[in-house]
BALOBA-1460 file (C-alpha; in Angstrom, 3 decimals):
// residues 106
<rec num="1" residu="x" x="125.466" y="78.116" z="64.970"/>
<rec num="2" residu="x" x="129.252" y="78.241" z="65.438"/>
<rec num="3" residu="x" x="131.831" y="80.896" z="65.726"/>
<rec num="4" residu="x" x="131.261" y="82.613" z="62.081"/>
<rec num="5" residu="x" x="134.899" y="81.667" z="60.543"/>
<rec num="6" residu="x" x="135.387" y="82.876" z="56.754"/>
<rec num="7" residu="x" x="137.155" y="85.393" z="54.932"/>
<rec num="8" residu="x" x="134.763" y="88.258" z="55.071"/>
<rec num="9" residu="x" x="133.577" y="89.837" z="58.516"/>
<rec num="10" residu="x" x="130.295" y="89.111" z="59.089"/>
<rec num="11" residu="x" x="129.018" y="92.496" z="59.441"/>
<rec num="12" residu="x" x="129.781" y="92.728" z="55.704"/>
<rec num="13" residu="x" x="127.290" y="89.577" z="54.971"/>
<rec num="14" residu="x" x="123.336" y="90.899" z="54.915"/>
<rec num="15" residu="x" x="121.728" y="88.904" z="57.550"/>
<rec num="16" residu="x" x="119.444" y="86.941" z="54.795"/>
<rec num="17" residu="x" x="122.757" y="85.166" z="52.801"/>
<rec num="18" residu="x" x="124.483" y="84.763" z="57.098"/>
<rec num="19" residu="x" x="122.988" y="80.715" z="57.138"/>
<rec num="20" residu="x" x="125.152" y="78.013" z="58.902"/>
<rec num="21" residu="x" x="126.959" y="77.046" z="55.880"/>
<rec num="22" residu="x" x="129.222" y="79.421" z="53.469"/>
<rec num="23" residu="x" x="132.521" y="79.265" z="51.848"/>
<rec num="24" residu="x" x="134.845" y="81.989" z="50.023"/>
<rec num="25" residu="x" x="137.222" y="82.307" z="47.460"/>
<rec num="26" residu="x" x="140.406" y="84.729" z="48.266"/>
<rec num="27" residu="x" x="142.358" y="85.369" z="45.276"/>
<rec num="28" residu="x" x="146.265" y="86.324" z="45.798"/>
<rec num="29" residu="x" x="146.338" y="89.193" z="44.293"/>
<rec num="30" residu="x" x="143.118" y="90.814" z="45.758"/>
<rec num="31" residu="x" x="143.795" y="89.165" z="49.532"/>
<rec num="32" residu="x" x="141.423" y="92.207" z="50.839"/>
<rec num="33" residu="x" x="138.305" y="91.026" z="48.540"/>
<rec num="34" residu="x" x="136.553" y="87.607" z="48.945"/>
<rec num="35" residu="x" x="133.884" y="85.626" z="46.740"/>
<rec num="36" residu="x" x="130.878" y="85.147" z="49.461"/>
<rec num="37" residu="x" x="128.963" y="82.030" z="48.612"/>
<rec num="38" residu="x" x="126.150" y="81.248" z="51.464"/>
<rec num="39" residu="x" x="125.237" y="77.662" z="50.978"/>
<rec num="40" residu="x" x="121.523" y="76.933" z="52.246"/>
<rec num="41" residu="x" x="121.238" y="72.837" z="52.799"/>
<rec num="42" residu="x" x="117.905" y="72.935" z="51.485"/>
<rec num="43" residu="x" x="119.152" y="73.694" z="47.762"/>
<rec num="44" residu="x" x="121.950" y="72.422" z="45.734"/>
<rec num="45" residu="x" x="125.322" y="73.270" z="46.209"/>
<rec num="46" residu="x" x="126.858" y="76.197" z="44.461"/>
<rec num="47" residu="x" x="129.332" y="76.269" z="42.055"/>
<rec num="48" residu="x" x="131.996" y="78.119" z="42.882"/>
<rec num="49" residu="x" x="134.979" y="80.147" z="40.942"/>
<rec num="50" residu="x" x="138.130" y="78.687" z="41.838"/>
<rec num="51" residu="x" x="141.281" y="81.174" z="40.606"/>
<rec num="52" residu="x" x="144.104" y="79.506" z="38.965"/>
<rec num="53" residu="x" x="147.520" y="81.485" z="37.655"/>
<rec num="54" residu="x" x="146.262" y="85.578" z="37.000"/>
<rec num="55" residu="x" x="146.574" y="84.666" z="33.134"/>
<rec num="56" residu="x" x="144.296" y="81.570" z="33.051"/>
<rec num="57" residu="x" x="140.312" y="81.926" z="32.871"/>
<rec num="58" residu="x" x="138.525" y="80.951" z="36.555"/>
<rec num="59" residu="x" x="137.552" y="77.316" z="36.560"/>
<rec num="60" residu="x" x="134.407" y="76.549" z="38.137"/>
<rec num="61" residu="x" x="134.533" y="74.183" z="40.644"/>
<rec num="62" residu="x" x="130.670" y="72.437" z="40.892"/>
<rec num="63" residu="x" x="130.225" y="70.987" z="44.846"/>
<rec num="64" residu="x" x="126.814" y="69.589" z="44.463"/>
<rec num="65" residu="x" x="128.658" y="67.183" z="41.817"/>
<rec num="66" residu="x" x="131.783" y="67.192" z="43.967"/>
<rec num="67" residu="x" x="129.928" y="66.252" z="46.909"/>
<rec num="68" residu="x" x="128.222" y="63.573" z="45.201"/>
<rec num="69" residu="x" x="131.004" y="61.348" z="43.836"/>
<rec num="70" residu="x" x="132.395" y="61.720" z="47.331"/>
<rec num="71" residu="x" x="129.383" y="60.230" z="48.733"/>
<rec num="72" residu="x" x="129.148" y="57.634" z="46.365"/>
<rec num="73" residu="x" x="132.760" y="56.560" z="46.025"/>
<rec num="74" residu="x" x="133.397" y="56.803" z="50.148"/>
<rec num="75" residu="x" x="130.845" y="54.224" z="50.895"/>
<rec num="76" residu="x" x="128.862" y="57.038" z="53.378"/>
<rec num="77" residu="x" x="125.602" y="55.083" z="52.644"/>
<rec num="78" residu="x" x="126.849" y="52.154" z="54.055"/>
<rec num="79" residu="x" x="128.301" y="54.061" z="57.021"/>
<rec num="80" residu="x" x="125.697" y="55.973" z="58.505"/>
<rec num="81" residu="x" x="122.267" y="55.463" z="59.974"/>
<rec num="82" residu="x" x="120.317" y="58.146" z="58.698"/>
<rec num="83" residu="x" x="117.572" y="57.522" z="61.450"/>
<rec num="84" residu="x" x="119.310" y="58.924" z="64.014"/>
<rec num="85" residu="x" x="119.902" y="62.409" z="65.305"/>
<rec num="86" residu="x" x="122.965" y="64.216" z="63.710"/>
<rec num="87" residu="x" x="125.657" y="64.995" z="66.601"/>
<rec num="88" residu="x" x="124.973" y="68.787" z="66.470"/>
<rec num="89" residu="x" x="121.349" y="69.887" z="66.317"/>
<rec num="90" residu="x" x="120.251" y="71.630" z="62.889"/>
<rec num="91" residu="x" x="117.818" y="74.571" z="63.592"/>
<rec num="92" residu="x" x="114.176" y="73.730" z="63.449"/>
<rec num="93" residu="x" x="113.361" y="74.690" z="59.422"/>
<rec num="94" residu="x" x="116.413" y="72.667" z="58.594"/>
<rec num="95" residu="x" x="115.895" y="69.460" z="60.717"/>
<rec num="96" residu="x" x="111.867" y="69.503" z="58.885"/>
<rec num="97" residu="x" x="113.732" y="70.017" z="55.683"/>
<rec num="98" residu="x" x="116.018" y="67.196" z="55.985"/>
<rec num="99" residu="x" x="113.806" y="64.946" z="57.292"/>
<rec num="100" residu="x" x="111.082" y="65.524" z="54.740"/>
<rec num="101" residu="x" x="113.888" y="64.590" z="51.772"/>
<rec num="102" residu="x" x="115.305" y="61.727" z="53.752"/>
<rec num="103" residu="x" x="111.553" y="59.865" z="53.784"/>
<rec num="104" residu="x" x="111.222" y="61.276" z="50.082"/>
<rec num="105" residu="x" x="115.258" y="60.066" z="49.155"/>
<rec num="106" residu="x" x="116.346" y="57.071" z="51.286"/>
């Protein structure tokens, strides 16, 4: 995994939600509180709260669809050979994972 680089120190995570993938929300006003969202590849994407003005409601921001449309509209499945090796190694449970919904997906 790489260096751990989000808003909240690690040693504030529980190990079980510390996977290789997370993102956090930082509002202005509260810049010493974060919204922790660990984001395991073998599940959808979460959706996240994204702030807005402090007098408008949280609008939730959904990735999985996000993520998606970006895939779809970029032209990624024309761009990249899913047979070979990604350029960083994903640990063992993940690479099984993957490959198991690439034979079941592509």
């Amino acid at each position: 995994m790489g260096d751990w680089a989000v808003a909240v120190e690690v040693g504030l995570v529980p190990v079980k939600l510390r996977g290789i993938y997370r993102t956090a929300v930082v509002r202005a006003l509260r810049k010493d509180q974060c919204e922790y969202y660990p984001i395991p590849l073998t599940a959808p994407l979460p959706k996240i709260k994204i702030p807005l003005r402090p007098s408008d409601a949280d609008v939730e921001l959904e990735l999985q669809a996000l993520l998606e449309a970006a895939y779809t509209n970029g032209g990624y499945a024309d761009d990249i050979d899913y047979n070979k090796s990604p350029l960083l190694p994903l640990p063992k449970v993940v690479a099984d994972w993957t490959s198991d919904w690439l034979k079941k997906n592509l």
